[in-house]
Structures are given as structure tokens and as C-alpha cells.
C-alpha positions, 0 to 999 in steps of 0.5 A: 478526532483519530489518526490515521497513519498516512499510507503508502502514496499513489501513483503520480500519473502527470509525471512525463516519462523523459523526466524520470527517464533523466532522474533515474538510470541506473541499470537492472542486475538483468537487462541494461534498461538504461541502455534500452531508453537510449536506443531511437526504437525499442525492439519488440524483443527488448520490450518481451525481454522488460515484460518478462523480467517484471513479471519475474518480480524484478522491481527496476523492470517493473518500475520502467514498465510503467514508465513505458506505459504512462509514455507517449504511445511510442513503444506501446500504448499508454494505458494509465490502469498498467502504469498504476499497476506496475508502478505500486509492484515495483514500489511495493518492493521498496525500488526508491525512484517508484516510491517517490513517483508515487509520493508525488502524486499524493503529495502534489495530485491528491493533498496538494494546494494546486491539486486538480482534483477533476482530473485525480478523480478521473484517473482514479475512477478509470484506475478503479473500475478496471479494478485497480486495487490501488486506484480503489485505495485511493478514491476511499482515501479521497472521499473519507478526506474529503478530497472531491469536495464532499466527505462520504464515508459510505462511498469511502468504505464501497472503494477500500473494501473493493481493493481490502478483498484484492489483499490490499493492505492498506485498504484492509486496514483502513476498511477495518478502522471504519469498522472500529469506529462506526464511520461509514458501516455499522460499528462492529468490532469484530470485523474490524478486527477480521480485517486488521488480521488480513492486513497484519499478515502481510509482508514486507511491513509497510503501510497498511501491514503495520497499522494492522498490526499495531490495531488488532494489537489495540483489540486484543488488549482491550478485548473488543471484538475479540477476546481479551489477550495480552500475549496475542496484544504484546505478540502484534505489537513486537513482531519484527522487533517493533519499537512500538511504544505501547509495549511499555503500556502492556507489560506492567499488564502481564507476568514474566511469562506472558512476555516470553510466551509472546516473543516466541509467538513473535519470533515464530510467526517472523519464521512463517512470514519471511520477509521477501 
């Protein structure tokens, strides 16, 4: 039995909006978004002004944007598919209160011991099929855990690889984990290690950025799939000033030289993937 490193969590769709309301107000460097919600209308202005900065990138408008569309209908209409969407943006940027909305809903909704699993299946379902690449992460999880009722490792493999080929890191590197192993696909190492590649070069180095690092590191150094390499090995395993322990059992492996050969590697690919 492997492990799997526990990815970055869903969304937590049940949550009612005045709750985070009173959980979270602190205020945009932008747009006072606190302020806003304490307003009796939001104006059409004020929402164009919300949707706009979110669309800039700004993680605490992104976050209040799919506040607003897992709201009552009041200021727009709910719509669950933008809720999810909003939410893993501003998430994925590291903005607290989205990430632990999102913990939420794994922690309670998905791997809980109340969970109702009819009604996960139903948002992830309607998440993944207007194409939801996190809502398509999720389902693959649930069916390779067995969060339905029933394993199936083939149904968990058609979800991770529609969200890996949207770029999604996490399920990039879960799709090649099913790859390495045989579960759900034909073994084939190589393209296990083509799709620890894809979820390797992401930043900033959460989830499934990582965990495709640390195992296309695996491959290099044990040369399945792929060549065998240790400064390519010791190169994945090092980038970011990792403090990952099998450093300590692939130096004894490799000269002096290999090791500086393979920080430099390190240190130039950190110069071609700045962190955000």
C-alpha cells in the first residue's frame, strides 16, 4: 500500500456566505470589500469593480467573488461551477480564509464521518462537467478512495486526467502516480514520469508541484521511464532549498561535482520559475 500526499482541499460549497462574511473582513489593498458587504445593495458598479480586480489577480476579491456566487442570489446569481473556480484562484495564491474554506470541505464534506456523500457527488459532478478542473481533481480522488461507496480506479484516472490536461498540478501528479503503479492504466513509467514533469514545473510549490518533483526525482535516480540521472534526481529534489530527506540517500551516490552540478541546475531553474 503507497501514500499519497493529501492535496490541496476543495471547495466547501455548504458553507452559507454571512458565515464567512463574519469570519473574514479584513479589506482589499484595492477595493474595501468589507465595506461593500456592509452596504443593504451592492451596486452594479461595485460588483464590476470586485470582478475586475479578481480578474487582476487580486486573491481577497477573488475570494469575495465566490463568496458572492455561493450567496442567496441577492447580487448575482449562484452559480456553484464560479464559486469553486474563484475560491481554488484565490486559494491557490495562499489568501487563509480561502484555504481553509477549502479544507473545509474536505475535511467535513468529502472525508468526514457526517459526510453526505450524495450531495458531494452531485456538486462535483455539475463542477466537473462545465469543466471544473478542480471539481474533476475531486471526483478522481473520491473514486480512487472510495468516497461513493465503490473504488474505481478507471473512473479516478478519466477525472484526473481531464483537470491534469487543464494544468492541474495536483491531478497531474496524481494521474502519473496511476501511471507508475499500473492503477487504473497500463503501467508505463514513462509517462509517469512525462506527467511528474508537467506538475513539477509549477509555481508556487504547493500540492501537487511538490509531489511531482519529489517523484520525477524518484525516477531519475532509480532510471524507470527515464534515464538514470542523479544530478537530474538530486536537481528535483533540491529546488527551493527543499529539506527533502532523500537528499541524504543520493549523495552517498554521487561525486562532489554531480552535487554542484545539480544545485546550479536548481538554482537556475528557481531563476526561470519565480515564485508569484
Amino acid at each position: 500500500m503507497r501514500l499519497r500526499l493529501l492535496l490541496p482541499p476543495l471547495v466547501l460549497f455548504f458553507l452559507a456566505p454571512s458565515v464567512l462574511l463574519a469570519q473574514h473582513s479584513a479589506a482589499s489593498e484595492h477595493f474595501r470589500i468589507a465595506g461593500v458587504f456592509q452596504l443593504p445593495v451592492l451596486t452594479q458598479n461595485e460588483f464590476k469593480q470586485l470582478s475586475s480586480e479578481a480578474q487582476a489577480g487580486d486573491r481577497e476579491a477573488q475570494y469575495w467573488l465566490a463568496v458572492l456566487y455561493n450567496g442567496d442570489g441577492k447580487f448575482v446569481s449562484k452559480d456553484s461551477a464560479k464559486f469553486l473556480d474563484w475560491l481554488n484562484k484565490s486559494a491557490e495564491q495562499g489568501y487563509a480564509p480561502a484555504q481553509e474554506t477549502l479544507e473545509g470541505f474536505v475535511n467535513r464534506n468529502l472525508f468526514g464521518t457526517n459526510t453526505d456523500f450524495v450531495k458531494a457527488e452531485m456538486y462535483l459532478l455539475r463542477g466537473a462537467e462545465q469543466e471544473n478542473a478542480d471539481s474533476q481533481l475531486w471526483l478522481g480522488v473520491a473514486y480512487e478512495q472510495n468516497r461513493f461507496g465503490t473504488t474505481d480506479l478507471k473512473e479516478a484516472a478519466k477525472w484526473y486526467r481531464k483537470a491534469a490536461e487543464q494544468g492541474q498540478p495536483d491531478a497531474q501528479a496524481s494521474l502519473g502516480m496511476l501511471y507508475e503503479y499500473g492503477d487504473g492504466v497500463e503501467q508505463d513509467y514513462a509517462l509517469a514520469a512525462e506527467w511528474y514533469r508537467k506538475a513539477a514545473e509549477h509555481v508556487p510549490d504547493l500540492g501537487g508541484a511538490g509531489q511531482g518533483r519529489n517523484q520525477l526525482g524518484l525516477l531519475y535516480m532509480s532510471g524507470r521511464g527515464i534515464p538514470k540521472d542523479y544530478v537530474q534526481a538530486y536537481m528535483w529534489f533540491s529546488v527551493r532549498g527543499s529539506d527533502n530527506p532523500n537528499l541524504k540517500y543520493i549523495e552517498p551516490m554521487m561525486t562532489p561535482e554531480q552535487i554542484v552540478a545539480a544545485k546550479h541546475l536548481a538554482e537556475q531553474w528557481e531563476k526561470e520559475h519565480p515564485l508569484p
